[in-house]
C-alpha positions as CSV (number, residue, x, y, z in Angstrom):
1,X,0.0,0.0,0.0
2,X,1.3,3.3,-1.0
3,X,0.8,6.4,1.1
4,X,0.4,9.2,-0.6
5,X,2.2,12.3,1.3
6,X,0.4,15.7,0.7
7,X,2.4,18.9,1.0
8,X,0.8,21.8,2.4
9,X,2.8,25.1,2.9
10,X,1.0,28.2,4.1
11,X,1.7,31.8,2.5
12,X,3.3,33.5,4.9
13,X,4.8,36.7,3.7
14,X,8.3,38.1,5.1
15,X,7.4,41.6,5.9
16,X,8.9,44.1,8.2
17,X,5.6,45.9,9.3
18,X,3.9,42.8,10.3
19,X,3.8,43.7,13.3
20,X,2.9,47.2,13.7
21,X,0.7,48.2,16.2
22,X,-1.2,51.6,17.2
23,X,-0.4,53.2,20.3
24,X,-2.9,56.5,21.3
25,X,-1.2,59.2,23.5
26,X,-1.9,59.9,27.0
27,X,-4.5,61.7,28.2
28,X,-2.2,64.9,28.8
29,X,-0.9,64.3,25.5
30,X,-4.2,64.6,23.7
31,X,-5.7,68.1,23.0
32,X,-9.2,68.3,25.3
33,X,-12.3,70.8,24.9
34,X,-11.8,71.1,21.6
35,X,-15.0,72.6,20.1
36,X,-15.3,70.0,16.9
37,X,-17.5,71.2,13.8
38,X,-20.6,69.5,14.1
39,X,-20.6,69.7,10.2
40,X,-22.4,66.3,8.2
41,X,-19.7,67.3,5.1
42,X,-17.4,64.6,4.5
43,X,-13.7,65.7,4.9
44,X,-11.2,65.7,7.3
45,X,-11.6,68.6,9.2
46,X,-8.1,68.7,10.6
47,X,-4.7,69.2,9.4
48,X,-1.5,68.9,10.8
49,X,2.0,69.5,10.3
50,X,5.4,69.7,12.5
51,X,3.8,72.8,13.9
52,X,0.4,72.8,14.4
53,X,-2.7,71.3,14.8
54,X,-5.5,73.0,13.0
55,X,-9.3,71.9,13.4
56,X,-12.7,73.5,12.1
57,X,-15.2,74.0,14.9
58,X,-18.0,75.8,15.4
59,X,-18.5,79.4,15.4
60,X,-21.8,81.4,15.4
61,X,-22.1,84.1,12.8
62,X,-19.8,82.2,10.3
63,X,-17.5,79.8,9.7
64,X,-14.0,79.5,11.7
65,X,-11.0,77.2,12.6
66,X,-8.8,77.0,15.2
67,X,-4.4,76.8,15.2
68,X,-3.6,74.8,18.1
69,X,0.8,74.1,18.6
70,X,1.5,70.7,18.2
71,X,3.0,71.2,21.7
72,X,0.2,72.6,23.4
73,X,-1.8,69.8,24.9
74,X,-4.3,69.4,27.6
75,X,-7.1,71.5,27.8
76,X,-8.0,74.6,25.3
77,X,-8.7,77.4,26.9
78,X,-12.6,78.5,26.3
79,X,-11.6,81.9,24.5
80,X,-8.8,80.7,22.8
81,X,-8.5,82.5,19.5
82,X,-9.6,81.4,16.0
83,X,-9.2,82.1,12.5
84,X,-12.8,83.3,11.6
85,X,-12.9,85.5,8.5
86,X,-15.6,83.4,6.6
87,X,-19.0,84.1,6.3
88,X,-20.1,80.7,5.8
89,X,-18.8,77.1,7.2
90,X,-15.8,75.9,7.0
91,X,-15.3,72.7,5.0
92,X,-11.9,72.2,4.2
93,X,-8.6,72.9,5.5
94,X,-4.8,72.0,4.3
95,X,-1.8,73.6,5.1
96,X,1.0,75.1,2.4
97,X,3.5,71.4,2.3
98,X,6.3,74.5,1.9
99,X,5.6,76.5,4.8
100,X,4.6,75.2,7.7
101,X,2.9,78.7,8.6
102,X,0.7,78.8,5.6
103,X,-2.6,77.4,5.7
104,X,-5.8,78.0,3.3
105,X,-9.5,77.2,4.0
106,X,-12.3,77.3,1.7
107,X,-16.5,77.4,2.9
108,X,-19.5,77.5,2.1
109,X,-19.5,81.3,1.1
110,X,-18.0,80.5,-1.6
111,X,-14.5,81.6,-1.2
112,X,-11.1,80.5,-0.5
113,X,-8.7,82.1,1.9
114,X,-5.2,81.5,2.2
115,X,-4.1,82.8,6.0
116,X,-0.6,83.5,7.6
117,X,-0.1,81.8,11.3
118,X,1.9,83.9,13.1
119,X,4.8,82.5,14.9
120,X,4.3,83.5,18.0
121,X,1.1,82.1,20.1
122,X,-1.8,83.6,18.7
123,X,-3.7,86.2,21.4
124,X,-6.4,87.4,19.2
125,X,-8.9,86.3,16.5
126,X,-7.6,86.2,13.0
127,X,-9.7,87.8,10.7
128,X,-8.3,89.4,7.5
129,X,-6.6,86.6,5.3
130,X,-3.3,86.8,3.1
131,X,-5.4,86.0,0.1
132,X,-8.8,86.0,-1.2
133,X,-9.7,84.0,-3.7
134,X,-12.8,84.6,-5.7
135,X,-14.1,82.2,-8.6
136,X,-16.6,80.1,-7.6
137,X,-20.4,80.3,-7.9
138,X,-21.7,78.0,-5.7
139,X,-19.6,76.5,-2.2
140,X,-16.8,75.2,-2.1
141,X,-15.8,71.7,-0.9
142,X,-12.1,70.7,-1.4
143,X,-8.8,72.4,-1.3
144,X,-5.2,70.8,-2.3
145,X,-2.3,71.9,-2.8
146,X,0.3,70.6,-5.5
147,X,2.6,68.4,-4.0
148,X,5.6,69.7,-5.7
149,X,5.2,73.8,-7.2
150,X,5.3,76.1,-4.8
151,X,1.9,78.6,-4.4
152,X,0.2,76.6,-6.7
153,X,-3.4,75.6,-5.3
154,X,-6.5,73.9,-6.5
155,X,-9.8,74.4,-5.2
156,X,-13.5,72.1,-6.5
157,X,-16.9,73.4,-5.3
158,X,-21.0,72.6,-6.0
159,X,-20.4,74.2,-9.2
160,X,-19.0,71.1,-10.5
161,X,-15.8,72.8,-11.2
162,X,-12.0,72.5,-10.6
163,X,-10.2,75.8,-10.4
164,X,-6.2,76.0,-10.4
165,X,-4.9,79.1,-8.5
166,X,-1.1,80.5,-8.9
167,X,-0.5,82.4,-5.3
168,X,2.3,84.1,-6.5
169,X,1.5,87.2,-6.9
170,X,1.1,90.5,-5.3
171,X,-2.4,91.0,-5.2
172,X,-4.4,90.0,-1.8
173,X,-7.7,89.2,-3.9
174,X,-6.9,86.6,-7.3
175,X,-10.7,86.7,-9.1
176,X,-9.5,84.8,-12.1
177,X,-7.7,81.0,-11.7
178,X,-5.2,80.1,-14.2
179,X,-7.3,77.2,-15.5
180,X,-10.5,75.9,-14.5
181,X,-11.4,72.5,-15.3
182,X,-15.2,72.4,-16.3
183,X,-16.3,68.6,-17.8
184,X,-17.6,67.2,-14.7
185,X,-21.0,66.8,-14.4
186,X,-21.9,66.1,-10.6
187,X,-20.2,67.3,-7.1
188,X,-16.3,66.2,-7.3
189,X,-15.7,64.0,-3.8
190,X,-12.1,63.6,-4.3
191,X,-9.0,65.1,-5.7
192,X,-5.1,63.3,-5.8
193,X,-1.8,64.3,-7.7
194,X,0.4,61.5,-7.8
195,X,4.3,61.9,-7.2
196,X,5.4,64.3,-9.3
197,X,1.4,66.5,-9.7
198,X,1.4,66.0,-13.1
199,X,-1.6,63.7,-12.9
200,X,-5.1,64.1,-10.9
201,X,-7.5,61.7,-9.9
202,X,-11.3,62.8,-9.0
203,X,-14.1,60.5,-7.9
204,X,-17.1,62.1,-8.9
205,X,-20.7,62.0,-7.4
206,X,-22.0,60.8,-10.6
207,X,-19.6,56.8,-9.6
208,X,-17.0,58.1,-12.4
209,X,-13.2,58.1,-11.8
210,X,-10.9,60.1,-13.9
211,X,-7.4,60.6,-14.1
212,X,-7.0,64.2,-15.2
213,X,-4.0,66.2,-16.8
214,X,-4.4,69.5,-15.0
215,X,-2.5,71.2,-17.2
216,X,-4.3,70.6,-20.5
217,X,-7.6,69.8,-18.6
218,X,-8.0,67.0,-20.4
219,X,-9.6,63.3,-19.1
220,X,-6.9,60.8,-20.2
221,X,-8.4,57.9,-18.1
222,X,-12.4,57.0,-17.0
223,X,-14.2,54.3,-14.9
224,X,-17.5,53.9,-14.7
225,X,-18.4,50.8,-12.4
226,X,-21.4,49.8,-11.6
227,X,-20.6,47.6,-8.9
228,X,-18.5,50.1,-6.9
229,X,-20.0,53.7,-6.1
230,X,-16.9,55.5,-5.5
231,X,-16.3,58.4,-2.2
232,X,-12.7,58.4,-2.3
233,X,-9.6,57.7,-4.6
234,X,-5.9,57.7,-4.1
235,X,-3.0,57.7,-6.1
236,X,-0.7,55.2,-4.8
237,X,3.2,56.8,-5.5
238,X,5.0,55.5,-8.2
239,X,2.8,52.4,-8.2
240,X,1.1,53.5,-11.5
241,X,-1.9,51.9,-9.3
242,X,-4.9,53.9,-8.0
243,X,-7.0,52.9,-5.2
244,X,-10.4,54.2,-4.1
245,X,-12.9,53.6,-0.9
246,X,-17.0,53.5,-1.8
247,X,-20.0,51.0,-1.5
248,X,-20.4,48.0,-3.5
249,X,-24.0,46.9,-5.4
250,X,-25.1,45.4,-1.6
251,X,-24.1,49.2,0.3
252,X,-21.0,47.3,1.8
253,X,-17.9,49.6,2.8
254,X,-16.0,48.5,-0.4
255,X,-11.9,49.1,-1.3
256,X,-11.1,48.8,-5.1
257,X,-7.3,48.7,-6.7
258,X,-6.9,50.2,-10.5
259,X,-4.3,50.1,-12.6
260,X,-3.5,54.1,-13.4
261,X,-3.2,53.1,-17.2
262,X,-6.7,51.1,-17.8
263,X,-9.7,51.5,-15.7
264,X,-11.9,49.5,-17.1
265,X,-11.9,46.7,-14.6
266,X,-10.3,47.5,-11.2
267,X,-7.7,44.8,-10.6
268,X,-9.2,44.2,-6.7
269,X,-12.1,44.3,-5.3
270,X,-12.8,44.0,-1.3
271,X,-15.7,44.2,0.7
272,X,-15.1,45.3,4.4
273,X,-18.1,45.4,6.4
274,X,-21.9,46.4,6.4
275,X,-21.4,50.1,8.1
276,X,-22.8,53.3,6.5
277,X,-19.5,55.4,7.8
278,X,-17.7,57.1,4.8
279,X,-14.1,55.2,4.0
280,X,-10.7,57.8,4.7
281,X,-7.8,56.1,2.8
282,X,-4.3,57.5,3.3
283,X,-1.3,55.8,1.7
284,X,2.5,56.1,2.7
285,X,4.5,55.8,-0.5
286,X,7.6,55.1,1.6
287,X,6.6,51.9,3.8
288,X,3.9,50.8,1.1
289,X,1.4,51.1,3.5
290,X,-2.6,51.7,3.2
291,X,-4.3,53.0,6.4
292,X,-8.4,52.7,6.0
293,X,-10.2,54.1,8.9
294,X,-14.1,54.4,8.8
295,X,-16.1,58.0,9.8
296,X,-17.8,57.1,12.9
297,X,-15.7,54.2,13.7
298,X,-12.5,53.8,16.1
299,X,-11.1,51.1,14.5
300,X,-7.6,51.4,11.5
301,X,-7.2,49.1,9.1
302,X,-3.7,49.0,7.6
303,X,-2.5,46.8,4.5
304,X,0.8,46.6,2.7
305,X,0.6,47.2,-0.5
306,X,2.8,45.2,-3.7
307,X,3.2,45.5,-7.3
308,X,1.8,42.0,-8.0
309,X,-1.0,39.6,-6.9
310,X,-2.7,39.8,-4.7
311,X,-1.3,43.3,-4.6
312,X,-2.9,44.2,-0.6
313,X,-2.0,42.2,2.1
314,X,-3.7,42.7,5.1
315,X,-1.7,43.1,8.3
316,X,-3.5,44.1,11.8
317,X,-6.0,46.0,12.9
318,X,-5.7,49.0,15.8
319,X,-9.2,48.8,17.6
320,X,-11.1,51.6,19.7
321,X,-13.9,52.2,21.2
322,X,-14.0,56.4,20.6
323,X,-15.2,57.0,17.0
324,X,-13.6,59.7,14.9
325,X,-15.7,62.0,12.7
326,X,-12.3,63.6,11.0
327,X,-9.0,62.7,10.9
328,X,-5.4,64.4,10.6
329,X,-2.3,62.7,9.5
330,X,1.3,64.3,10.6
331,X,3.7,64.8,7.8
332,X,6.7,62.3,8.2
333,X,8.9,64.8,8.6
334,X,7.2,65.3,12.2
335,X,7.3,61.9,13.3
336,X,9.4,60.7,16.2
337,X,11.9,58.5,15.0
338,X,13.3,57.5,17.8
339,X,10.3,55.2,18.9
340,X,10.4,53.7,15.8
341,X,7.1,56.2,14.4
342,X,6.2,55.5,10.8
343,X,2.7,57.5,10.8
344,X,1.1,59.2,13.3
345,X,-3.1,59.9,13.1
346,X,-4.7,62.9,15.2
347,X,-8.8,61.9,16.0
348,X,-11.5,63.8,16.1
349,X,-13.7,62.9,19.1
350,X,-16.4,65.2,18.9
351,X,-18.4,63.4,21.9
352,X,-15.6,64.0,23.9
353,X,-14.3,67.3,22.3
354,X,-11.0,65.7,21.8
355,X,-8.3,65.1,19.7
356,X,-6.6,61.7,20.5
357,X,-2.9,61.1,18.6
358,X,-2.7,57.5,17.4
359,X,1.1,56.3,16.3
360,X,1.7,53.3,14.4
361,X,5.0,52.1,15.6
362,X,7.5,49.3,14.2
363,X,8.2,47.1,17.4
364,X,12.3,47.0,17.3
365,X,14.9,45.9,20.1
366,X,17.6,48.7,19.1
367,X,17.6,52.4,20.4
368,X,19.4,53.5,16.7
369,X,18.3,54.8,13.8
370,X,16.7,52.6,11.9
371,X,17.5,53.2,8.1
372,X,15.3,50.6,6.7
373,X,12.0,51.7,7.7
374,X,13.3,55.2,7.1
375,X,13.7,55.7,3.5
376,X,14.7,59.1,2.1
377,X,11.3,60.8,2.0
378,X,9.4,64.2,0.1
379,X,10.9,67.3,2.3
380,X,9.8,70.7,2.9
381,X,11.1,72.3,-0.3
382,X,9.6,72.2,-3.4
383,X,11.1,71.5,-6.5
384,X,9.7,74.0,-9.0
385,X,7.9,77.0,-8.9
386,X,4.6,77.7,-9.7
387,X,5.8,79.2,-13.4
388,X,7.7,76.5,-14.3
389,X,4.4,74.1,-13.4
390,X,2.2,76.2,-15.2
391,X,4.7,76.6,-18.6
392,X,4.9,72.2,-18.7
393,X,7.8,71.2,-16.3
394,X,7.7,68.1,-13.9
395,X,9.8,67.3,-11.0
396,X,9.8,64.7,-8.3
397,X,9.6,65.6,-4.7
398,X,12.7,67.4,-3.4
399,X,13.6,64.2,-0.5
400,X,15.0,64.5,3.0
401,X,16.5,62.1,5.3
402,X,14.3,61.8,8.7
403,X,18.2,60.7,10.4
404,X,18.4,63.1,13.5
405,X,21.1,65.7,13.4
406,X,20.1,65.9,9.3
407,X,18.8,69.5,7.5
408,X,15.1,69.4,7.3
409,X,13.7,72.3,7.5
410,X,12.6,73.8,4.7
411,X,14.1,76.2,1.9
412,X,17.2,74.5,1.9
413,X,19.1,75.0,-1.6
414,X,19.8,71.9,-3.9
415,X,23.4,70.8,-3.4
416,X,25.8,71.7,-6.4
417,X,25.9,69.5,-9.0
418,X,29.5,70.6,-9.1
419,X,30.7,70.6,-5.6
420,X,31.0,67.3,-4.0
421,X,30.1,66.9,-0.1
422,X,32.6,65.3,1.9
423,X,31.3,62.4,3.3
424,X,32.3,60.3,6.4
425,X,32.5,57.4,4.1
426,X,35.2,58.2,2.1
427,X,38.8,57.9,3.0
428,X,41.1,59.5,0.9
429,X,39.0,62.9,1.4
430,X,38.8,62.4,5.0
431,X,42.7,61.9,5.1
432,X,43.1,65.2,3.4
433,X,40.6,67.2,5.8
434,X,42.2,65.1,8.9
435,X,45.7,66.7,7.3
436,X,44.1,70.1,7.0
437,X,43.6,69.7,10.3
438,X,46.5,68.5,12.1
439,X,48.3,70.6,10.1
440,X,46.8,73.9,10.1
441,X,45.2,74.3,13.2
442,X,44.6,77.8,12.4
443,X,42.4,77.5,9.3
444,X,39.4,77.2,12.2
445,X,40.1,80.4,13.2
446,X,40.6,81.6,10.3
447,X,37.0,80.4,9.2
448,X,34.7,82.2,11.8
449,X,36.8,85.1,11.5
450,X,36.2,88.5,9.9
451,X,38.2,88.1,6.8
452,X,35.9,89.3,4.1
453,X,35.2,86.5,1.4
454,X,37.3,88.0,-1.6
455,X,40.3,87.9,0.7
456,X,40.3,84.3,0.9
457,X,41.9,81.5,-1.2
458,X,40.5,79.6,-3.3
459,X,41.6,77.2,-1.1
460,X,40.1,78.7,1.7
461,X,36.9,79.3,-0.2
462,X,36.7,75.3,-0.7
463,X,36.9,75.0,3.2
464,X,33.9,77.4,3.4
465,X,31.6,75.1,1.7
466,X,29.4,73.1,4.6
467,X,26.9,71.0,2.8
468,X,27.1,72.7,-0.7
469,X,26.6,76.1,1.4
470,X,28.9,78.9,1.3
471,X,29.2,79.9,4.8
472,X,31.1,83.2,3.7
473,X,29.4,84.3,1.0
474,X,26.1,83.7,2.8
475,X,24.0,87.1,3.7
476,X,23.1,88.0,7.7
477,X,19.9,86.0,8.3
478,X,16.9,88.3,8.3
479,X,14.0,86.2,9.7
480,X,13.5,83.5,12.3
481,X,13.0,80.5,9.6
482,X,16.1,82.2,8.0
483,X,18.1,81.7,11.0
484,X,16.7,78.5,12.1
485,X,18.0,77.3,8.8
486,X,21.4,78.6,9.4
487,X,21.5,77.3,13.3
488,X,20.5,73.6,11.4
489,X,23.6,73.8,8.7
490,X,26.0,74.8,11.4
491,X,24.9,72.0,13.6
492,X,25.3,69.4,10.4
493,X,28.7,71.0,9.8
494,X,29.5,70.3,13.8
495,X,28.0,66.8,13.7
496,X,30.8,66.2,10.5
497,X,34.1,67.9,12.1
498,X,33.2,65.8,15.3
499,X,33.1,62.4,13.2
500,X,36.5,63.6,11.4
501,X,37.8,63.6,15.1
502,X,37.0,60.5,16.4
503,X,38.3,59.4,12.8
504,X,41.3,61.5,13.6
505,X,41.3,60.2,17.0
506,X,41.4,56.6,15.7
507,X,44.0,56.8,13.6
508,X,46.3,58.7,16.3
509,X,45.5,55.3,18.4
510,X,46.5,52.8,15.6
511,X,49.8,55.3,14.4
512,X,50.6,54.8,18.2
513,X,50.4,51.1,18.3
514,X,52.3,50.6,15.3
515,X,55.5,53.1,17.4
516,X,54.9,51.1,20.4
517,X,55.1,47.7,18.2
518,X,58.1,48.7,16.2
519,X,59.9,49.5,19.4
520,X,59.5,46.3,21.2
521,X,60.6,44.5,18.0
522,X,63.7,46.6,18.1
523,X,64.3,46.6,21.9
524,X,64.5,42.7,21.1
525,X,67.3,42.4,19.0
C-alpha cells in the first residue's frame, strides 16, 4: 500500500511591518475641549504638520477654525483665539506642504482664503486673510495643494468645477484662476496628484473616476463601475496603481485597486463590512502602506501594498472604542523617529471634544536609527515654482532624510551639481581634511573670523563650503525660519568635524600602536 504524502505550505509573507501596532497618547498628550465642527460634510476637518494642529469647529455668525501648537496639549482654553474671516462654514482645511505657517481654507460662502499663522502664540482672532480667492459660484468643498510647485493651489466646489490658482502674486484678492477645469457633471468627492502633480484623480458623485491632466484639462483615463459607487480615490506613489474607498451593489464599505493606465476593470475588489461610515484612505509611499479608517468608527485598518498579486495584504488592525468624525495625519517629517514612528493619526472625538494622537509604531529591540524603515522621503522644499508648473515642467519631490542631526527644515538649496560633499564614508578625502587639520590648526580660526570672502583662497573658499553652502558668502539671516536654517547647517557641519575627530582620534591610536610595536621589536634584537 502506497501512502500518498500531501504537502501543504501556508503563504506567509516576510514583511517588516507585520507587526505594527497603534499606540494613542496619554490623556495629557491629547488636545481636550476642543470645540469639533458638528458639520455632516465629509472631509477631514483637521490638518496637521510639524507645527500645528489645526481643526474647524464651530463658530456662530460664520465659519471659523482653530491653530492649536502641536506642543500645546491638555485642555484649550474657552476663549482661545480662532481664524474666523468666513461668512459661511468651514469645510476644508490644508496647510502650504512648503511652509509650515501657511494654511488656506475654503466654505460654504463661496470663497477660499489663504491665512498666515503667526509664529508666536496667537492672542487674538484672525480675521483678515493673506489671500482671497474669488471664482466660484456656488460652495466650495475641497482644497489641495500641489505636492511639488510652490503657491500653486486647487480648489472644487457645487459648481462642479476645478479651479487651479497661482499664489504668486502681489495682489491679496486673485478673481481669475489660471485654469478651470469644467467637464464634470456632478459634485467632485475627491481630488489626488500623484508623485510628481502632473496627474489628478477625482471621484465624482455621478460613480465616475478620472485621471486628469491639470494642465491641459483633459480626461486621459475614465471608470464607470457599476458595482463600486466611488467616495474616495488615491494615487498610490510611483505604483502606477490607484485605489479608491465607496459602496459596492449590496451598500457594503467597499476598497477597489486600478491600474493608473486602464480603468476599465479594477484589478481588486474587497468588501469590508456592512457600516454606512464614509471610508478615509491614506497611503504612505515610503513603507507601502494603506491606512483605511471608517467615519464614525474607532477602528484602522492597515495593509501593505505590492506591485503583483494579490497586490494588498492585510496586516492588523488597531481597535477603539471612541469613533472619529475627522482625521489628521502628521507629515513624516514630524514623526518621532526614535520610537520607531512611521505615521502618526490625530482623531477627532467630537463626543468628547478631543483630539486623540494614534502612532503606528514598528516594534524593534535597538535604540538606533533605523534606516530601513526610514527611506529618504518628500521634504519641505519644493522643486519648481509655480511658473515652471504652469509653462509644462515636472519634478519629483525634493527628498530629506528623517536621520536626527540631518537638514530638514525647509528652503534649503539643492546641493551643487558641481561641488561634491565630503562624506564620512570616504577615506582618501577624509585623510586630506584630517591633514588640513593636524596641520593647520589655524584655518578654524581663520574660518569664523572677519576676513571678508574676496580675501580668501581659493583654497580657503573650498573649506567654506558646509553641505554645498557657502558659509562666507552667505547674507546676515533676516528672519526666524532664515536663522533656524542657518542654526540647522552649522549643527550638520558640527556633527561632521566631530566624526573627522573620532576618525582623527582613531588613527592617532593605531599610528601609536604601530611606534609602540616597532619598538619592542627593536628593543629585542
Amino acid at each position: 500500500m502506497t501512502i500518498t504524502k500531501m504537502s501543504w505550505s501556508p503563504q506567509y509573507r516576510s514583511s517588516k511591518f507585520r507587526h505594527v501596532y497603534g499606540k494613542a497618547a496619554s490623556k495629557e498628550k491629547c488636545y481636550d475641549c476642543v470645540p469639533i465642527t458638528r458639520s455632516v460634510h465629509d472631509n477631514h476637518f483637521c490638518a496637521v504638520n510639524p507645527h500645528f494642529v489645526a481643526v474647524v469647529t464651530e463658530c456662530a455668525g460664520g465659519g471659523a477654525f482653530i491653530v492649536i501648537p502641536v506642543n500645546q496639549t491638555g485642555k484649550l482654553d474657552p476663549h482661545y483665539p480662532r481664524i474666523c474671516g468666513h461668512k459661511g462654514n468651514v469645510l476644508d482645511i490644508k496647510w502650504n506642504p512648503f511652509d509650515d505657517f501657511v494654511i488656506a481654507s475654503c466654505s460654504e460662502d463661496t470663497t477660499v482664503k489663504v491665512w498666515n499663522i503667526p509664529h508666536h502664540l496667537l492672542t487674538t482672532n484672525i480675521t483678515d486673510a493673506q489671500k482671497e480667492l474669488l471664482g466660484h459660484s456656488r460652495r466650495v468643498g475641497l482644497i489641495e495643494w500641489h505636492p511639488t510647485a510652490s503657491n500653486i493651489l486647487f480648489s472644487t466646489g457645487y459648481d462642479y468645477k476645478i479651479m487651479i490658482w497661482n499664489l504668486d502674486t502681489k495682489e491679496s484678492v486673485i478673481q481669475t484662476p489660471v485654469k478651470t477645469i469644467h467637464f464634470h457633471t456632478d459634485v467632485i468627492l475627491s481630488m489626488s496628484f500623484n508623485t510628481d502633480g502632473s496627474l489628478l484623480a477625482t471621484a465624482c458623485r455621478d460613480r465616475k473616476i478620472r485621471v486628469i491632466d491639470p494642465r491641459a484639462g483633459t480626461v486621459l483615463q475614465e471608470a464607470n463601475n457599476k458595482s463600486h459607487r466611488v467616495n474616495k480615490v488615491l494615487f498610490l506613489g510611483n505604483m502606477k496603481k490607484l485605489l479608491s474607498t465607496g459602496t459596492s451593489r449590496w451598500n457594503n464599505r467597499q476598497i477597489a485597486l486600478w491600474d493608473q493606465g486602464d480603468l476599465s476593470v479594477p484589478l481588486l475588489e474587497e468588501d469590508m463590512d456592512g457600516s454606512s461610515g464614509l471610508l478615509f484612505p491614506f497611503y504612505d509611499s515610503d513603507t507601502h502602506m494603506l491606512y483605511v479608517l471608517g467615519k464614525g468608527d474607532g477602528n484602522i485598518r492597515y495593509y501593505e501594498i505590492s506591485s503583483e498579486k494579490p497586490y494588498l495584504n492585510y496586516l492588523m488592525e488597531y481597535r477603539s472604542p471612541l469613533p472619529q468624525k475627522g482625521i489628521g495625519i502628521m507629515p513624516k517629517r514630524g514623526l518621532d523617529v526614535s520610537s520607531c514612528e512611521i505615521f502618526r493619526f490625530y482623531k477627532l472625538i467630537p463626543a468628547k471634544y478631543l483630539i486623540e494622537p494614534v502612532s503606528m509604531i514598528v516594534p524593534r529591540r535597538s535604540e538606533s536609527y533605523q534606516e530601513d524603515i526610514y527611506p529618504m522621503t518628500a521634504g519641505a522644499q519644493p522643486a519648481l515654482t509655480a511658473q515652471e508648473w504652469l509653462s509644462g515642467s515636472n519634478k519629483g519631490p525634493v527628498l530629506m532624510s528623517l536621520r536626527p542631526g540631518s537638514v530638514i527644515l525647509n528652503s534649503l538649496p539643492p546641493l551643487p551639481a558641481k561641488e561634491t560633499v565630503l562624506e564620512a564614508t570616504e577615506p582618501a578625502q577624509l585623510r586630506t581634511r584630517v591633514a588640513d587639520i593636524i596641520e593647520k590648526p589655524s584655518r578654524v580660526q581663520e574660518r569664523w573670523g572677519y576676513w571678508k570672502a574676496e580675501e580668501r583662497g581659493p583654497e580657503d573658499r573650498k573649506i567654506g563650503l558646509s553641505n554645498g553652502f557657502d558659509v562666507f558668502e552667505c547674507p546676515p539671516p533676516k528672519t526666524e525660519n532664515e536663522l533656524l536654517q542657518m542654526f540647522y547647517r552649522q549643527q550638520e557641519e558640527i556633527r561632521r568635524l566631530r566624526e573627522l575627530t573620532i576618525q582623527r582620534d582613531v588613527q592617532i591610536k593605531q599610528l601609536e600602536l604601530e611606534i609602540k610595536n616597532l619598538r619592542m621589536d627593536s628593543g629585542r634584537f
